[in-house]
N, C-alpha and C positions, 0 to 999 in steps of 0.2 A: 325268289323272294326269301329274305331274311329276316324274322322277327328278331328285334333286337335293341335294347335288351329283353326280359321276361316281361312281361304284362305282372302284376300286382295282382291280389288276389281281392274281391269286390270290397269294396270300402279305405283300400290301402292308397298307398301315396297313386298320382297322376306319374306318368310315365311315357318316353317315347320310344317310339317302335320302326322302325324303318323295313318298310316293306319294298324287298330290292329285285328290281328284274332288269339284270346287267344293260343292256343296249336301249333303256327306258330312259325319259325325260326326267329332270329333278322338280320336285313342285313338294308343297309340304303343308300339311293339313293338322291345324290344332283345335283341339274341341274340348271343353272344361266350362265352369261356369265361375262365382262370383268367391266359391271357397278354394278355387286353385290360383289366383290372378299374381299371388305371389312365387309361386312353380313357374307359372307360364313366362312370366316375367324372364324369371333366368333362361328358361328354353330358349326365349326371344335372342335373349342376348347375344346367344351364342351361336345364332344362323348367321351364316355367310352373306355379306349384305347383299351378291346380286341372285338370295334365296328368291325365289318367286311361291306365292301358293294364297293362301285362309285361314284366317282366325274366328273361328265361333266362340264366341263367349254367352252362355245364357245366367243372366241376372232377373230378380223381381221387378225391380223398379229402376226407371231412368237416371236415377240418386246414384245406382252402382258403376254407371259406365266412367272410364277413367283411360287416359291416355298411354299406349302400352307401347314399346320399343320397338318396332317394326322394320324390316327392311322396307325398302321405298315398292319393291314387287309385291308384297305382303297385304295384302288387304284384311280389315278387319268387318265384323261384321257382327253385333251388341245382339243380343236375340232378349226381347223386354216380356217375360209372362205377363204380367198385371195389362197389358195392353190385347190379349185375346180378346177379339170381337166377339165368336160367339161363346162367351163363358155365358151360363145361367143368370150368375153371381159377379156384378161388375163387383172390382178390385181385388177378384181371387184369382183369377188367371188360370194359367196353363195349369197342370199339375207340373212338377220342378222334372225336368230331363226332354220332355215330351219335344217344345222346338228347341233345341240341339240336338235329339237323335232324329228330326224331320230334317234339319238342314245340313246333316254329315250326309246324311242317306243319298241327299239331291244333289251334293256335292260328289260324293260317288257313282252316284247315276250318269252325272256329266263324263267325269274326268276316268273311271275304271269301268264299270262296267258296260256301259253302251257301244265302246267298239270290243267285238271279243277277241280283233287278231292287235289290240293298243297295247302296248309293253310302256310299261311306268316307271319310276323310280319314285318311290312316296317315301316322305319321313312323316310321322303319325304319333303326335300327342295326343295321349286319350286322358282326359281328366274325369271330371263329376262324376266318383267311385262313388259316393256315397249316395247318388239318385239311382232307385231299383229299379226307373225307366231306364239310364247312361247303364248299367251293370249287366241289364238283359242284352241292349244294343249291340256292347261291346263284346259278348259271349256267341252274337247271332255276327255279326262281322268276322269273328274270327272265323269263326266255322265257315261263313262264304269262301273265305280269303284262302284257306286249305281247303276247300274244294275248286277253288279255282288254278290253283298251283299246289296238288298235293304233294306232300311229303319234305313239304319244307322246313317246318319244324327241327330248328338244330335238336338233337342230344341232351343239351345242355338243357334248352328251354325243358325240353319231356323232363327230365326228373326236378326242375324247379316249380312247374305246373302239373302234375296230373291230373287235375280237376277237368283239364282242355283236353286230355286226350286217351 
């Protein structure tokens, strides 16, 4: 596994990361909400049309979802806070990050970590820096993902992050 390039430091740009385990399947996982759509956009753009994988997008309201450039493998999948069932308070929703780091999680549960001998090939847009739900998520993933294949961390990344390690 190669992270690559560095992960951003919490609130900075959305970024992708490819998590590489040579003789692994290609599939490719993006998660950001309704302030990355223009990022995500060009990330889109630039996958291989016969990319296969997921796009999590979480937005407030049904008003934000918008037609995004997909390969035809590529499913997307709009995550709408204001439509939590059980909030207290109908029209206040989720608190902002909570379902998109529910629905990365479950998407990892399927696809990495439930078989332990499955060898991947993930490419990994992390967006929504700026939710302090997405910012925890994204600091407790890492830390799985180096303990699941320690010591991968290039070089490179150690002196552009120390915060990670």
């Amino acid at each position: 596994m190669t992270p690559d390039p560095v992960t951003p430091e919490p609130g900075g740009e959305p970024e992708a990361v490819s998590v590489l385990d040579p003789a692994g399947i290609d599939c490719v996982l993006a998660a950001g909400d309704a302030s990355d759509l223009e990022e995500l956009r060009a990330w889109l753009r630039a996958l291989p049309e016969d990319a296969y994988g997921r796009v999590f997008v979480e937005v407030f309201a049904e008003m934000q979802i918008e037609p995004l450039p997909v390969p035809a493998h590529v499913g997307v999948t709009w995550l709408v806070r204001e439509q939590r069932e059980e909030s207290p308070r109908p029209g206040l929703g989720r608190r902002r990050g909570e379902a998109l780091a529910s629905a990365v999680d479950a998407w990892f549960d399927e696809w990495l970590w439930a078989d332990s001998e499955a060898v991947r090939n993930i490419q990994l847009w992390m967006g929504a820096r700026t939710s302090p739900v997405m910012q925890s998520y994204w600091a407790a993933l890492d830390r799985r993902l180096e303990k699941r294949w320690p010591g991968t961390c290039q070089q490179a990344c150690r002196n552009a992050c120390p915060r990670r390690h």
